[in-house]
PDBQT receptor file of N, H, CA, C and O in Angstrom, charges set to zero:
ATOM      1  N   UNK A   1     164.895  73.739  36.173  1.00  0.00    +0.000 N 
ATOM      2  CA  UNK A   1     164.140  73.181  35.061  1.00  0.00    +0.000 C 
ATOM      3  C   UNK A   1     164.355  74.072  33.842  1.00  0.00    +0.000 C 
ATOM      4  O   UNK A   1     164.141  75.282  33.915  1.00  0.00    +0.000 OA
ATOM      5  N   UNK A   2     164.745  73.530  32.811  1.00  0.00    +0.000 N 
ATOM      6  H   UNK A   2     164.919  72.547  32.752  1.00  0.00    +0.000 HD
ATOM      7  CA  UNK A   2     164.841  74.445  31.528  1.00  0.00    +0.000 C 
ATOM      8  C   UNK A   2     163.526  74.699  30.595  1.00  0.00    +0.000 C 
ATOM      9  O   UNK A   2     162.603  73.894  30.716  1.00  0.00    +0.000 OA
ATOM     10  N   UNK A   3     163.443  75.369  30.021  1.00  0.00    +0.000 N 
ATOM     11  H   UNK A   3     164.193  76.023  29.923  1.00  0.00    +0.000 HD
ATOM     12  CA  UNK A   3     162.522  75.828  29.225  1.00  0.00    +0.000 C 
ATOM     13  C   UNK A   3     162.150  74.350  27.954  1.00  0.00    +0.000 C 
ATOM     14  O   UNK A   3     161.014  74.066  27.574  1.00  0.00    +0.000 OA
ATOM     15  N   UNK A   4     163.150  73.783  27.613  1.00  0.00    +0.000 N 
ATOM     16  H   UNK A   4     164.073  74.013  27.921  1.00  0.00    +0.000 HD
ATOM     17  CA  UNK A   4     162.853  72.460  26.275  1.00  0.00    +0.000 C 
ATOM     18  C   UNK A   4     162.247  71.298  27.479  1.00  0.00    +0.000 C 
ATOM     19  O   UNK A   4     162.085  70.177  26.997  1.00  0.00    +0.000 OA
ATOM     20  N   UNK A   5     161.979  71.398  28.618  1.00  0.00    +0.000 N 
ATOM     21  H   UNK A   5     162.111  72.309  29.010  1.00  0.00    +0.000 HD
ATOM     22  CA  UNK A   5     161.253  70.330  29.389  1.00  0.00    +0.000 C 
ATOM     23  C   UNK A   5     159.871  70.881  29.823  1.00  0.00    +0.000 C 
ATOM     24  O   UNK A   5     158.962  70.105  30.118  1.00  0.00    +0.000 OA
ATOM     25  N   UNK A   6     159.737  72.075  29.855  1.00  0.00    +0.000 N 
ATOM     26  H   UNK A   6     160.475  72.706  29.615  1.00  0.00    +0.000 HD
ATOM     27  CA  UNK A   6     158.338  72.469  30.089  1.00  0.00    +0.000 C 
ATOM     28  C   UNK A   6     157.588  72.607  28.937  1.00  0.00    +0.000 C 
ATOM     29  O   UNK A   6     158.157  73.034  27.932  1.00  0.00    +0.000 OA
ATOM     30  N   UNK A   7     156.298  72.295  28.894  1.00  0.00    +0.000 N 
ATOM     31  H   UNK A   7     155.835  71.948  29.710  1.00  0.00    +0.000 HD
ATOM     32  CA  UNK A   7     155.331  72.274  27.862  1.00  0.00    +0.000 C 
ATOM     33  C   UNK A   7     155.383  73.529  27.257  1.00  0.00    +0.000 C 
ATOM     34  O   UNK A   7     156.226  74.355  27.605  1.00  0.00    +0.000 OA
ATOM     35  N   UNK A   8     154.629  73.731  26.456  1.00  0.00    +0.000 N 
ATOM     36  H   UNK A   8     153.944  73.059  26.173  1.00  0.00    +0.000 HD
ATOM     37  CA  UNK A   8     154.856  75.352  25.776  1.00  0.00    +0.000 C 
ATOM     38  C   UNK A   8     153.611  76.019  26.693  1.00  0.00    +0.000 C 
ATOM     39  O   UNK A   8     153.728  77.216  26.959  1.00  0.00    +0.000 OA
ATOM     40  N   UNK A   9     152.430  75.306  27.188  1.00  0.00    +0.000 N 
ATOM     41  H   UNK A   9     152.335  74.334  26.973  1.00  0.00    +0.000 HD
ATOM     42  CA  UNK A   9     151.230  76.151  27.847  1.00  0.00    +0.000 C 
ATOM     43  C   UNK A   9     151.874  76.413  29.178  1.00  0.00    +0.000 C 
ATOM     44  O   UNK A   9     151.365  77.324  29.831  1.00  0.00    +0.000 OA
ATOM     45  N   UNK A  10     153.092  75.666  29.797  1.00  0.00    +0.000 N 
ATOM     46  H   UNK A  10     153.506  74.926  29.267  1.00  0.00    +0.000 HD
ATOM     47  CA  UNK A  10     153.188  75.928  31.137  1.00  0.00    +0.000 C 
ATOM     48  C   UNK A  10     154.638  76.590  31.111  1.00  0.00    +0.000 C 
ATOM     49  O   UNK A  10     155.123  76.450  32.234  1.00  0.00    +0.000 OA
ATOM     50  N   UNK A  11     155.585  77.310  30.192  1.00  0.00    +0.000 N 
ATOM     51  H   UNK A  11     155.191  77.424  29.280  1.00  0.00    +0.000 HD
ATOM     52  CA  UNK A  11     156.025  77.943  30.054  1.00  0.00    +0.000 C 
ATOM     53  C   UNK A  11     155.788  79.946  31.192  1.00  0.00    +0.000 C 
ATOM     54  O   UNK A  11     154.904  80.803  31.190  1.00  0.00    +0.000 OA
ATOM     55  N   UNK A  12     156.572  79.858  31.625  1.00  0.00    +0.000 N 
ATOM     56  H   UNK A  12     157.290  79.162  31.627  1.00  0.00    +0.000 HD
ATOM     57  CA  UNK A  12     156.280  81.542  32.125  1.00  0.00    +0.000 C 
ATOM     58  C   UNK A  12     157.026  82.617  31.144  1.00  0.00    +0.000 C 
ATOM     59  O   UNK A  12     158.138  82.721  30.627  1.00  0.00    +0.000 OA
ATOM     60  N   UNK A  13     155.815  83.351  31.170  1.00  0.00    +0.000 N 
ATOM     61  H   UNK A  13     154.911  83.266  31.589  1.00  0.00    +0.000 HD
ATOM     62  CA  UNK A  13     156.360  84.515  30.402  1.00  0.00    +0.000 C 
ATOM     63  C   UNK A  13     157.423  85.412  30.743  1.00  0.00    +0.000 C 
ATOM     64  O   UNK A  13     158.192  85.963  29.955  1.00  0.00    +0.000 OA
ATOM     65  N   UNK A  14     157.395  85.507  31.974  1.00  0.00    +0.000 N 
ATOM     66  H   UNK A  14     156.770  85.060  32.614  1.00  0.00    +0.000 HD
ATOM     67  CA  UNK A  14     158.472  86.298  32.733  1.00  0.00    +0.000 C 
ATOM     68  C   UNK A  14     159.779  86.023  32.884  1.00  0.00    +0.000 C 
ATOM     69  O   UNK A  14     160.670  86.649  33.459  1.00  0.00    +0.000 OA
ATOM     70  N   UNK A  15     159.779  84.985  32.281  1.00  0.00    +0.000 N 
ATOM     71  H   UNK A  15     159.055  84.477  31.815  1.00  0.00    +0.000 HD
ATOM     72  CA  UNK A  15     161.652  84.236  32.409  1.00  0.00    +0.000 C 
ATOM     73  C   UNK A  15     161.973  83.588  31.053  1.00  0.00    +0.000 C 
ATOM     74  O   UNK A  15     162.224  82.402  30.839  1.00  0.00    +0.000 OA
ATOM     75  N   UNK A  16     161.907  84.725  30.084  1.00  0.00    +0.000 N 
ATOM     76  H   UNK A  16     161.703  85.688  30.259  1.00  0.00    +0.000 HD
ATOM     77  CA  UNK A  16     162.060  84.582  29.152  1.00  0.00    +0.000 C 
ATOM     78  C   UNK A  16     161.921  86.254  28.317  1.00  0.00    +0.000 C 
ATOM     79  O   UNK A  16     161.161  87.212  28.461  1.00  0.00    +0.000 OA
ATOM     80  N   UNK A  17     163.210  85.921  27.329  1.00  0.00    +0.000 N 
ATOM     81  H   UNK A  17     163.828  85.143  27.212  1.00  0.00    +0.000 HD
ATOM     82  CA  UNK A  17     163.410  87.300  26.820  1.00  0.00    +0.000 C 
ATOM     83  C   UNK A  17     162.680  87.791  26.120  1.00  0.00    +0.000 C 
ATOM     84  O   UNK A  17     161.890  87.150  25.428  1.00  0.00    +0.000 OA
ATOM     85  N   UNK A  18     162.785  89.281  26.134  1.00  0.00    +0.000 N 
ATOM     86  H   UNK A  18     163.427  89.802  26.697  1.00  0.00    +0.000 HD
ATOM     87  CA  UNK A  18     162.105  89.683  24.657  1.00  0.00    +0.000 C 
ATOM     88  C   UNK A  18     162.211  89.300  23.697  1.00  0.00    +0.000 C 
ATOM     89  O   UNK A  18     161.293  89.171  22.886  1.00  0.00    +0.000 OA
ATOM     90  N   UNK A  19     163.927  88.872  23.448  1.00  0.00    +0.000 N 
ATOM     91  H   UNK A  19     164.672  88.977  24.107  1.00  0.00    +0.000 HD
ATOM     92  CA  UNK A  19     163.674  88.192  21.892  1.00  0.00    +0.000 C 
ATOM     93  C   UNK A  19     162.711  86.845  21.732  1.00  0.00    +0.000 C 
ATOM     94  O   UNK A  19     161.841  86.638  20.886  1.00  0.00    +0.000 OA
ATOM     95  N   UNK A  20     163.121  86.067  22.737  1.00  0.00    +0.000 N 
ATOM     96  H   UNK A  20     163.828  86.235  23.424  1.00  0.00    +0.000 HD
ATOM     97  CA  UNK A  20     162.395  84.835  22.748  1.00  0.00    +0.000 C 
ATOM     98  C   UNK A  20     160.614  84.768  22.886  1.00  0.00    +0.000 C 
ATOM     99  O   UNK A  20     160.003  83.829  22.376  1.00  0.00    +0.000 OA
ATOM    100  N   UNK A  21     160.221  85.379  23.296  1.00  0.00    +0.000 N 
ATOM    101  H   UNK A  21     160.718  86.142  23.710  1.00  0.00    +0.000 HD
ATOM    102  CA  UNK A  21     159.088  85.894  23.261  1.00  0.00    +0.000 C 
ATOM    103  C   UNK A  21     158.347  86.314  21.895  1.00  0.00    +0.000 C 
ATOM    104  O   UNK A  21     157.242  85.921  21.521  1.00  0.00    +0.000 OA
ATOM    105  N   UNK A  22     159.248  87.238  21.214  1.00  0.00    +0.000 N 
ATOM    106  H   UNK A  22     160.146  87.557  21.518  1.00  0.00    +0.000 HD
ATOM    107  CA  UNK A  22     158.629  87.266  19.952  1.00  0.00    +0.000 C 
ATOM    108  C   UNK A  22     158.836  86.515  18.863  1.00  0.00    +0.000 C 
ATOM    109  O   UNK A  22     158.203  86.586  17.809  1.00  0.00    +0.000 OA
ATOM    110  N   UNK A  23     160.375  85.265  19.307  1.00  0.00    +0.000 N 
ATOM    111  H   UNK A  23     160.888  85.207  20.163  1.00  0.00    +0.000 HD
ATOM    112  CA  UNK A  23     160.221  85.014  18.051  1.00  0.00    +0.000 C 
ATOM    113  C   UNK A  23     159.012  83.573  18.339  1.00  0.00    +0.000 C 
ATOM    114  O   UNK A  23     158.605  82.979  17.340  1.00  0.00    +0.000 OA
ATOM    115  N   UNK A  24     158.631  83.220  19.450  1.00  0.00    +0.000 N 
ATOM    116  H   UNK A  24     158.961  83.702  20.262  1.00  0.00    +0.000 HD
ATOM    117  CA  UNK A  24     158.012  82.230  19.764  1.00  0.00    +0.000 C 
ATOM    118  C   UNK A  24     156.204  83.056  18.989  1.00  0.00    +0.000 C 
ATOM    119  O   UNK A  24     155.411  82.350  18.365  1.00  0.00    +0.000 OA
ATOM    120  N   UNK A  25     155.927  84.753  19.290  1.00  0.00    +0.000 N 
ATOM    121  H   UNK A  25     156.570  85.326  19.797  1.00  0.00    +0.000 HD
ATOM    122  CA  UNK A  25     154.828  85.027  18.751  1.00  0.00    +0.000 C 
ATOM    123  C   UNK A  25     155.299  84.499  17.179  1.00  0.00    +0.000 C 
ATOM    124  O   UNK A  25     155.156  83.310  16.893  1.00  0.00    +0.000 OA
ATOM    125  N   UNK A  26     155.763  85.288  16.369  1.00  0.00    +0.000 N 
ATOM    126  H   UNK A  26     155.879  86.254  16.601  1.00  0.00    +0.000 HD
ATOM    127  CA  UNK A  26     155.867  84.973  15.159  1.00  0.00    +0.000 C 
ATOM    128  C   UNK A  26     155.861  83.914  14.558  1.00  0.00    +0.000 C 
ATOM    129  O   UNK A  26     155.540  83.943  13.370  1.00  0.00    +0.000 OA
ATOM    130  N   UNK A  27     156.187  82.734  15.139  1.00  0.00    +0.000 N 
ATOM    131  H   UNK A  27     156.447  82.710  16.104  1.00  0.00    +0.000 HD
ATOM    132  CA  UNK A  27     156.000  81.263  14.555  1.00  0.00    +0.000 C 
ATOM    133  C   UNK A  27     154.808  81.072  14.817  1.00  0.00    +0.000 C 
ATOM    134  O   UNK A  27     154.242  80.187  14.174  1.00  0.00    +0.000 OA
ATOM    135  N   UNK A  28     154.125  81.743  15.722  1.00  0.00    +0.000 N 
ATOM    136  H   UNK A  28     154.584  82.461  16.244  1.00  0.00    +0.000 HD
ATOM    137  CA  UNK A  28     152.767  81.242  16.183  1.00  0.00    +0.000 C 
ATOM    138  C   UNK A  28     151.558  81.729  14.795  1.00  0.00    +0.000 C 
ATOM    139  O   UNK A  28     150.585  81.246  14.216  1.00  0.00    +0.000 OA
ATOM    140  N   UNK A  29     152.447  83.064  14.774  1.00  0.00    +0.000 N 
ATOM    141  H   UNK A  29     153.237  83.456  15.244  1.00  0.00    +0.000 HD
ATOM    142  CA  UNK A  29     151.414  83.765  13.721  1.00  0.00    +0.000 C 
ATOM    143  C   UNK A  29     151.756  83.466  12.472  1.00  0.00    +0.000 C 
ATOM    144  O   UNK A  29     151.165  83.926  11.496  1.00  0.00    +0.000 OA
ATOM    145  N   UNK A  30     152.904  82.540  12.401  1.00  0.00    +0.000 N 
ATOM    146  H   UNK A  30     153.385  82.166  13.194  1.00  0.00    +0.000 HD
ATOM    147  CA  UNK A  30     153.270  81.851  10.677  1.00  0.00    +0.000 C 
ATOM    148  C   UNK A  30     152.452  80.922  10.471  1.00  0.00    +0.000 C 
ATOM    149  O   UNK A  30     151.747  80.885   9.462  1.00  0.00    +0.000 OA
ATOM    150  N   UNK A  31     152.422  79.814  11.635  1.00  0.00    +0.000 N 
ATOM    151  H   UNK A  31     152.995  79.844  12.455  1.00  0.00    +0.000 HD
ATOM    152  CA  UNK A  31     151.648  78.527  11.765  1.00  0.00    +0.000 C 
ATOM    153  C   UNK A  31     149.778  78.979  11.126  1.00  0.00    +0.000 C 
ATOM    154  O   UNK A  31     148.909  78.401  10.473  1.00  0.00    +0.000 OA
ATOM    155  N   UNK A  32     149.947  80.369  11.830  1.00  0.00    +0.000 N 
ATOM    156  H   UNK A  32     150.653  80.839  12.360  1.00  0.00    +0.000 HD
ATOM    157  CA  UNK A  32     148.101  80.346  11.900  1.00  0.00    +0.000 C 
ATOM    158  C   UNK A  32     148.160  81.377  10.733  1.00  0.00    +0.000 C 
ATOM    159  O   UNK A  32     146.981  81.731  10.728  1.00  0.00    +0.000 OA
ATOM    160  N   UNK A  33     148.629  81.931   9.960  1.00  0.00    +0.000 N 
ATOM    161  H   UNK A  33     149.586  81.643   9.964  1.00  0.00    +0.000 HD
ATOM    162  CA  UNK A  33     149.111  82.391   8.430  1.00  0.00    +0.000 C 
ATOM    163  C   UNK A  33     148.833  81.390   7.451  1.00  0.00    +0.000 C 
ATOM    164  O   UNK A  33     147.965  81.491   6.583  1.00  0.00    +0.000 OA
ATOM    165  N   UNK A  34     149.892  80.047   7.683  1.00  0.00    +0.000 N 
ATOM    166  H   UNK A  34     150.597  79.965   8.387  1.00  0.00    +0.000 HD
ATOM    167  CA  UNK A  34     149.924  79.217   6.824  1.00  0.00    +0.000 C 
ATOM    168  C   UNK A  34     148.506  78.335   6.779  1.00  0.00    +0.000 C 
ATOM    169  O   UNK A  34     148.029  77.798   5.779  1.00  0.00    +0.000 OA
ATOM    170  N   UNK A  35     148.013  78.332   8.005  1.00  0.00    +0.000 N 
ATOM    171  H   UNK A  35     148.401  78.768   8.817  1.00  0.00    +0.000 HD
ATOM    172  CA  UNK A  35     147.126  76.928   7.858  1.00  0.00    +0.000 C 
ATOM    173  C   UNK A  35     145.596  78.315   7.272  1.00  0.00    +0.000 C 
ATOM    174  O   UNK A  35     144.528  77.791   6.957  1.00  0.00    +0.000 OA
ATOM    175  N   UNK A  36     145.670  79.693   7.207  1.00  0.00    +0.000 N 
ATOM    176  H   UNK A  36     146.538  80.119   7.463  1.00  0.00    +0.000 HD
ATOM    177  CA  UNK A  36     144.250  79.996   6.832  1.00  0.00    +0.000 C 
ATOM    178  C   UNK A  36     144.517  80.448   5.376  1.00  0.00    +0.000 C 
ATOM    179  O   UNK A  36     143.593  80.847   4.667  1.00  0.00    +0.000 OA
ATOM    180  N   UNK A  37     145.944  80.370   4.894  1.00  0.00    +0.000 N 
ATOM    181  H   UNK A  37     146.695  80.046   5.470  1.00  0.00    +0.000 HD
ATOM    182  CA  UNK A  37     146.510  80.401   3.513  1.00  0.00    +0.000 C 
ATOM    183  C   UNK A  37     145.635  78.625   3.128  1.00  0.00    +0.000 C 
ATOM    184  O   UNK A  37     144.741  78.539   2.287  1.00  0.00    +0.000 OA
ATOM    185  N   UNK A  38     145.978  77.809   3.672  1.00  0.00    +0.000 N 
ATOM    186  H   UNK A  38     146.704  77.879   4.355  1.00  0.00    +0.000 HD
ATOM    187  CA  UNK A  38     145.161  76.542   3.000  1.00  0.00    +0.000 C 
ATOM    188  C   UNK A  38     143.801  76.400   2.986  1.00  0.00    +0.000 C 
ATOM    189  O   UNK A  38     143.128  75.844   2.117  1.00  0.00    +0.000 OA
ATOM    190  N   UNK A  39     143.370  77.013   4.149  1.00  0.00    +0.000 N 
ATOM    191  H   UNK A  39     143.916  77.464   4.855  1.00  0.00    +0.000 HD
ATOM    192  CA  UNK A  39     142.006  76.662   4.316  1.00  0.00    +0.000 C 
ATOM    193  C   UNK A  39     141.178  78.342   3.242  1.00  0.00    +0.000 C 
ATOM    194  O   UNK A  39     139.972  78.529   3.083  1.00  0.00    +0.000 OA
ATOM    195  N   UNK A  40     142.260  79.206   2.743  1.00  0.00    +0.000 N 
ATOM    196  H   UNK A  40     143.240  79.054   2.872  1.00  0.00    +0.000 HD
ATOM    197  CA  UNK A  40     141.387  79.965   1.510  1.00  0.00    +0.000 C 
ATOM    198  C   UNK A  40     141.413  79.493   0.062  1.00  0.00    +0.000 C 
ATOM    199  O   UNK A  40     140.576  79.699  -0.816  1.00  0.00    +0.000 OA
ATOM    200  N   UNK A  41     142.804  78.669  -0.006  1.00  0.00    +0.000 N 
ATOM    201  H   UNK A  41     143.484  78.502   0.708  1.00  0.00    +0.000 HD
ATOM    202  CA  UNK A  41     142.754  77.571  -1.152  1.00  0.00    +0.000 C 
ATOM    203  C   UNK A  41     141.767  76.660  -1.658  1.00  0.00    +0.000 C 
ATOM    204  O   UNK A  41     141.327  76.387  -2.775  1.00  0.00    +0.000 OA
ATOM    205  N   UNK A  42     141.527  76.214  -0.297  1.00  0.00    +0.000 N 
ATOM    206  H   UNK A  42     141.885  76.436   0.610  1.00  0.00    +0.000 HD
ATOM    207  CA  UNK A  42     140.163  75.448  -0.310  1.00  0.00    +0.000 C 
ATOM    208  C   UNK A  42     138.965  75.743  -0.391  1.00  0.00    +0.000 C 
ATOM    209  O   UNK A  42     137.987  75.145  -0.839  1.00  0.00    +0.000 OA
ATOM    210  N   UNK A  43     139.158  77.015   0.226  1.00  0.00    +0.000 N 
ATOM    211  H   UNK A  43     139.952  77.501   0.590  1.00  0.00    +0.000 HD
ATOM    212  CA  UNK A  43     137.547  77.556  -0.225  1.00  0.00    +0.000 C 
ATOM    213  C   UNK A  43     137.585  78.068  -1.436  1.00  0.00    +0.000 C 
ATOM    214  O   UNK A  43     136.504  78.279  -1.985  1.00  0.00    +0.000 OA
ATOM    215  N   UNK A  44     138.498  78.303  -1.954  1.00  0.00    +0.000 N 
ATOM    216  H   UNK A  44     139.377  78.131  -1.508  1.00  0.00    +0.000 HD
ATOM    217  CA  UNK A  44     138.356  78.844  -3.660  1.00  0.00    +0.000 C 
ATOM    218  C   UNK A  44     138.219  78.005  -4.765  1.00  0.00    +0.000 C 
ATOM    219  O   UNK A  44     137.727  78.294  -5.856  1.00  0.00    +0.000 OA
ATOM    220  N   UNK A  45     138.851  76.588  -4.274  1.00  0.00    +0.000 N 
ATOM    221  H   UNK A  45     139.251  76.354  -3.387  1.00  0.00    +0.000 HD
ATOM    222  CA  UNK A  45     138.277  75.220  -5.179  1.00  0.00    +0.000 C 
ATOM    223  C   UNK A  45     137.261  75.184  -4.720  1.00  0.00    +0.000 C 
ATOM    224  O   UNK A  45     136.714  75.020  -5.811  1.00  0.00    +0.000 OA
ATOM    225  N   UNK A  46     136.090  75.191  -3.745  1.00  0.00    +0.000 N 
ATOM    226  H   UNK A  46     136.534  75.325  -2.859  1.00  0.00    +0.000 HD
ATOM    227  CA  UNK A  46     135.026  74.726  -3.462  1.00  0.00    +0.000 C 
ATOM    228  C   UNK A  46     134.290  75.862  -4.220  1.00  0.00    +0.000 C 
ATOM    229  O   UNK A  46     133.295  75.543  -4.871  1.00  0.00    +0.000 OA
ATOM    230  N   UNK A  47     134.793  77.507  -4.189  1.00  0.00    +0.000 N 
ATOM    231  H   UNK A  47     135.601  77.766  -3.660  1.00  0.00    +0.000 HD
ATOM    232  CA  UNK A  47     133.551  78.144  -5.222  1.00  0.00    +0.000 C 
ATOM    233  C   UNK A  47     133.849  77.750  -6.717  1.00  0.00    +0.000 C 
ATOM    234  O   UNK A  47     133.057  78.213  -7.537  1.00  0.00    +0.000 OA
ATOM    235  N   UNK A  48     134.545  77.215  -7.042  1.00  0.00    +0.000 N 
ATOM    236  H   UNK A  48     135.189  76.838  -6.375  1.00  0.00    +0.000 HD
ATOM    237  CA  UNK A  48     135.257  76.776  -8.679  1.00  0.00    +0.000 C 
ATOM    238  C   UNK A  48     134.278  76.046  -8.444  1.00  0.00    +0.000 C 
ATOM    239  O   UNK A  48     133.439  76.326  -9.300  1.00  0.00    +0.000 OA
ATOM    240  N   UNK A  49     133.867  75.212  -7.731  1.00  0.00    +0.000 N 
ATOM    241  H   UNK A  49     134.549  74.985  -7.035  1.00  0.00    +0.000 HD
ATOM    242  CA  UNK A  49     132.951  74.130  -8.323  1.00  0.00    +0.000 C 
ATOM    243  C   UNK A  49     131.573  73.945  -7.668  1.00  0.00    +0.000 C 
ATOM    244  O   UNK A  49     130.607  73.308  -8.089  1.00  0.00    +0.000 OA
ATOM    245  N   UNK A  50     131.699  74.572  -6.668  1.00  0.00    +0.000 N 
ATOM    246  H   UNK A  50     132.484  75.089  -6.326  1.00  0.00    +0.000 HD
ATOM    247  CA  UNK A  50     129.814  75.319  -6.706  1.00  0.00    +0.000 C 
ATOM    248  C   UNK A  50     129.161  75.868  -7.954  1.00  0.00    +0.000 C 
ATOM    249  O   UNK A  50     128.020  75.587  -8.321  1.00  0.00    +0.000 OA
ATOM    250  N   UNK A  51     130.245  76.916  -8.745  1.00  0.00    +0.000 N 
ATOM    251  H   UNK A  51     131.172  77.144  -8.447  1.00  0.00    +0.000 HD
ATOM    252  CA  UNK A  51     130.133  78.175  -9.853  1.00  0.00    +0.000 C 
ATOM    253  C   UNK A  51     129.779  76.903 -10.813  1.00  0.00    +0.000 C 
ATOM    254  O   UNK A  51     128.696  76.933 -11.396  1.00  0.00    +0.000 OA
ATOM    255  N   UNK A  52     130.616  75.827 -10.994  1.00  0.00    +0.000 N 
ATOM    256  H   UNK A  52     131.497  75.803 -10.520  1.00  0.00    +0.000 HD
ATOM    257  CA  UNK A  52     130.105  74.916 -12.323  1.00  0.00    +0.000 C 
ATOM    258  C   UNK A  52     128.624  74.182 -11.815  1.00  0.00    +0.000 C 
ATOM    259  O   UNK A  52     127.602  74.426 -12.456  1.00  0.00    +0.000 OA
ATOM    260  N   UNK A  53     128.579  73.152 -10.470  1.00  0.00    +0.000 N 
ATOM    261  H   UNK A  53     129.409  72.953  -9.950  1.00  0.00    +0.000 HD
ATOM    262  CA  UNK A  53     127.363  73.186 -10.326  1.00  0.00    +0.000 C 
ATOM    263  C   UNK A  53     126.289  73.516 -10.315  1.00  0.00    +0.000 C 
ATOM    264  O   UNK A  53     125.299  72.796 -10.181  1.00  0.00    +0.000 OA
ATOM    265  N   UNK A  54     126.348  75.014 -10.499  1.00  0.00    +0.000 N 
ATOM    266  H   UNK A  54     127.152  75.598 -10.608  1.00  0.00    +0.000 HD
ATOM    267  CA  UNK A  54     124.999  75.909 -10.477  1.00  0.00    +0.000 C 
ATOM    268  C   UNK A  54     124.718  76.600 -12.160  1.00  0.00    +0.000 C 
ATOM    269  O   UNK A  54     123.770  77.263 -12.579  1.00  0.00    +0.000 OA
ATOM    270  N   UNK A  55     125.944  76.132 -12.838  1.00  0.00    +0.000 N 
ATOM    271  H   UNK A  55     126.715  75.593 -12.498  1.00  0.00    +0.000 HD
ATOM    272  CA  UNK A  55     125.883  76.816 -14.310  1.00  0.00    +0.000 C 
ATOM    273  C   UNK A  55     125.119  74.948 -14.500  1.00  0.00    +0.000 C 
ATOM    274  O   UNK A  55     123.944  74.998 -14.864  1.00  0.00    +0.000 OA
ATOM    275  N   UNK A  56     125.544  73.806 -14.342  1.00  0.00    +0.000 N 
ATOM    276  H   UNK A  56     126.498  73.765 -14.046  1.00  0.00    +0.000 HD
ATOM    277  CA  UNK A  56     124.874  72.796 -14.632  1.00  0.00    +0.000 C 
ATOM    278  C   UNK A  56     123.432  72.841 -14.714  1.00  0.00    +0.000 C 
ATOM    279  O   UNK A  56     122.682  72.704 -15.681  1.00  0.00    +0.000 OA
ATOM    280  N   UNK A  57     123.093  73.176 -12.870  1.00  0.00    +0.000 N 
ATOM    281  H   UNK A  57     123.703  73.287 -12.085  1.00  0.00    +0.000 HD
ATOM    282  CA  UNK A  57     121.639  73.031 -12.543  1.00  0.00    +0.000 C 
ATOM    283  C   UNK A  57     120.752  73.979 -13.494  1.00  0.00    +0.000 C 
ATOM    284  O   UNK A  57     119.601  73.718 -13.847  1.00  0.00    +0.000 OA
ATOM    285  N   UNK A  58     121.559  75.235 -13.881  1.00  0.00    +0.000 N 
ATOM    286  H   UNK A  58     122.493  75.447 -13.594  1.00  0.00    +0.000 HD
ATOM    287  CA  UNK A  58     120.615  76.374 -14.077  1.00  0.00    +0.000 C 
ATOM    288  C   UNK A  58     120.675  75.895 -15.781  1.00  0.00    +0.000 C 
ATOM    289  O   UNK A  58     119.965  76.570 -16.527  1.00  0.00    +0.000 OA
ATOM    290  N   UNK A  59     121.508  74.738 -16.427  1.00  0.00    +0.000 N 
ATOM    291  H   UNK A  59     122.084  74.190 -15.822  1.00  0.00    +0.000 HD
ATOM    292  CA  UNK A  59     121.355  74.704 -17.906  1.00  0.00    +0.000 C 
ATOM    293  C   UNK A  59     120.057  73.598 -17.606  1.00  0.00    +0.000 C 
ATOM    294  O   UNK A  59     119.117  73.763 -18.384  1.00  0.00    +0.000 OA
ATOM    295  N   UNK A  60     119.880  72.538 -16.628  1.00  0.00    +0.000 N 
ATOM    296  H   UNK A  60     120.643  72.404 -15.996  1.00  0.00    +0.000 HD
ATOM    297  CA  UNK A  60     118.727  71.469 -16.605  1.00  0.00    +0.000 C 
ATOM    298  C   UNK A  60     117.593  72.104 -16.239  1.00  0.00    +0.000 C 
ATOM    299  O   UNK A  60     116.620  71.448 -16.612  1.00  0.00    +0.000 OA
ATOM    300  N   UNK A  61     117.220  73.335 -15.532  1.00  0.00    +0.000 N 
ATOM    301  H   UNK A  61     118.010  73.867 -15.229  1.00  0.00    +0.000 HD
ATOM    302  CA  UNK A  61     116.225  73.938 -15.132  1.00  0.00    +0.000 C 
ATOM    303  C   UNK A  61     115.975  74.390 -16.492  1.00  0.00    +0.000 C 
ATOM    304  O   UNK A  61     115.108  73.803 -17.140  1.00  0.00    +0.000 OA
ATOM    305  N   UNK A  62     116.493  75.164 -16.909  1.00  0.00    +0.000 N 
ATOM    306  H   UNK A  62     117.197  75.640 -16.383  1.00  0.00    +0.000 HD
ATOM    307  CA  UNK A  62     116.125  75.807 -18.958  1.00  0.00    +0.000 C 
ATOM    308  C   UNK A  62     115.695  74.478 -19.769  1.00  0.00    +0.000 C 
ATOM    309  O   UNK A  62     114.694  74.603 -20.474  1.00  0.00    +0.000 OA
ATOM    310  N   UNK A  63     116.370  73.150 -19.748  1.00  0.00    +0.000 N 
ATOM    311  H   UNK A  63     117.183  73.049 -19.175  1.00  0.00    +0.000 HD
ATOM    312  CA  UNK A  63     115.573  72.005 -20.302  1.00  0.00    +0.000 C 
ATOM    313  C   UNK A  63     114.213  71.634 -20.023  1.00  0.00    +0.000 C 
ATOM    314  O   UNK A  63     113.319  71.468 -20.853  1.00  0.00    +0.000 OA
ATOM    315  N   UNK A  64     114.123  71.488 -18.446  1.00  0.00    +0.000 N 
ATOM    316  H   UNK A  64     114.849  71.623 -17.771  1.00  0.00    +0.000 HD
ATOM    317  CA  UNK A  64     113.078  71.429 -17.907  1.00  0.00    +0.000 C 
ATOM    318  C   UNK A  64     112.098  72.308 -18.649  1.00  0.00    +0.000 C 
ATOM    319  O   UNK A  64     111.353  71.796 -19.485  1.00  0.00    +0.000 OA
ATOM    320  N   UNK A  65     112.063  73.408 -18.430  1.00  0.00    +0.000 N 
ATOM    321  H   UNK A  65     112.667  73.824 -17.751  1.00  0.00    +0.000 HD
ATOM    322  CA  UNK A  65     111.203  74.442 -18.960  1.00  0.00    +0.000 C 
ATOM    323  C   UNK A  65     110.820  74.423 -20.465  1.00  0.00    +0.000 C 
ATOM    324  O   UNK A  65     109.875  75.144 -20.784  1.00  0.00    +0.000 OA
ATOM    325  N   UNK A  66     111.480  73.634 -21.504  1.00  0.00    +0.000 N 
ATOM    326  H   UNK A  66     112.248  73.048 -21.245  1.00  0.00    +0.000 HD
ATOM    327  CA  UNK A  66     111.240  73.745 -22.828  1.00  0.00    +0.000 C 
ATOM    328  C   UNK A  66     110.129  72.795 -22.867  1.00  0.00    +0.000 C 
ATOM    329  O   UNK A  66     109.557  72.558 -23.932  1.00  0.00    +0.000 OA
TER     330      UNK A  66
């Protein structure tokens, strides 16, 4: 059985090289690099516009008060 027919979870570690081994870590740790590179993108548009929502609320609370 070759390695491109077994799943990647049922893969053995032991029959497989060092190189292959790491370069299989490193894509792993690009994949999970890239996707928390998007998900900080996203949280930085979401404080961009919390920061304006709360400059909004806090200009209608000062109306309120006059």
């Amino acid at each position: 059985m070759t390695d491109n027919k077994v799943p990647a979870t049922n893969r053995s570690l032991f029959h497989q090289t060092e190189t292959t081994i790491l370069e299989r870590g490193l894509n792993s740790l690009t994949l999970a690099c890239d996707a928390l590179t998007r998900i900080n993108d996203q949280l930085k548009n979401d404080i961009e516009e919390l920061k304006a929502e709360n400059t909004r609320l806090l200009k209608s609370v000062e109306l309120l008060r006059r």
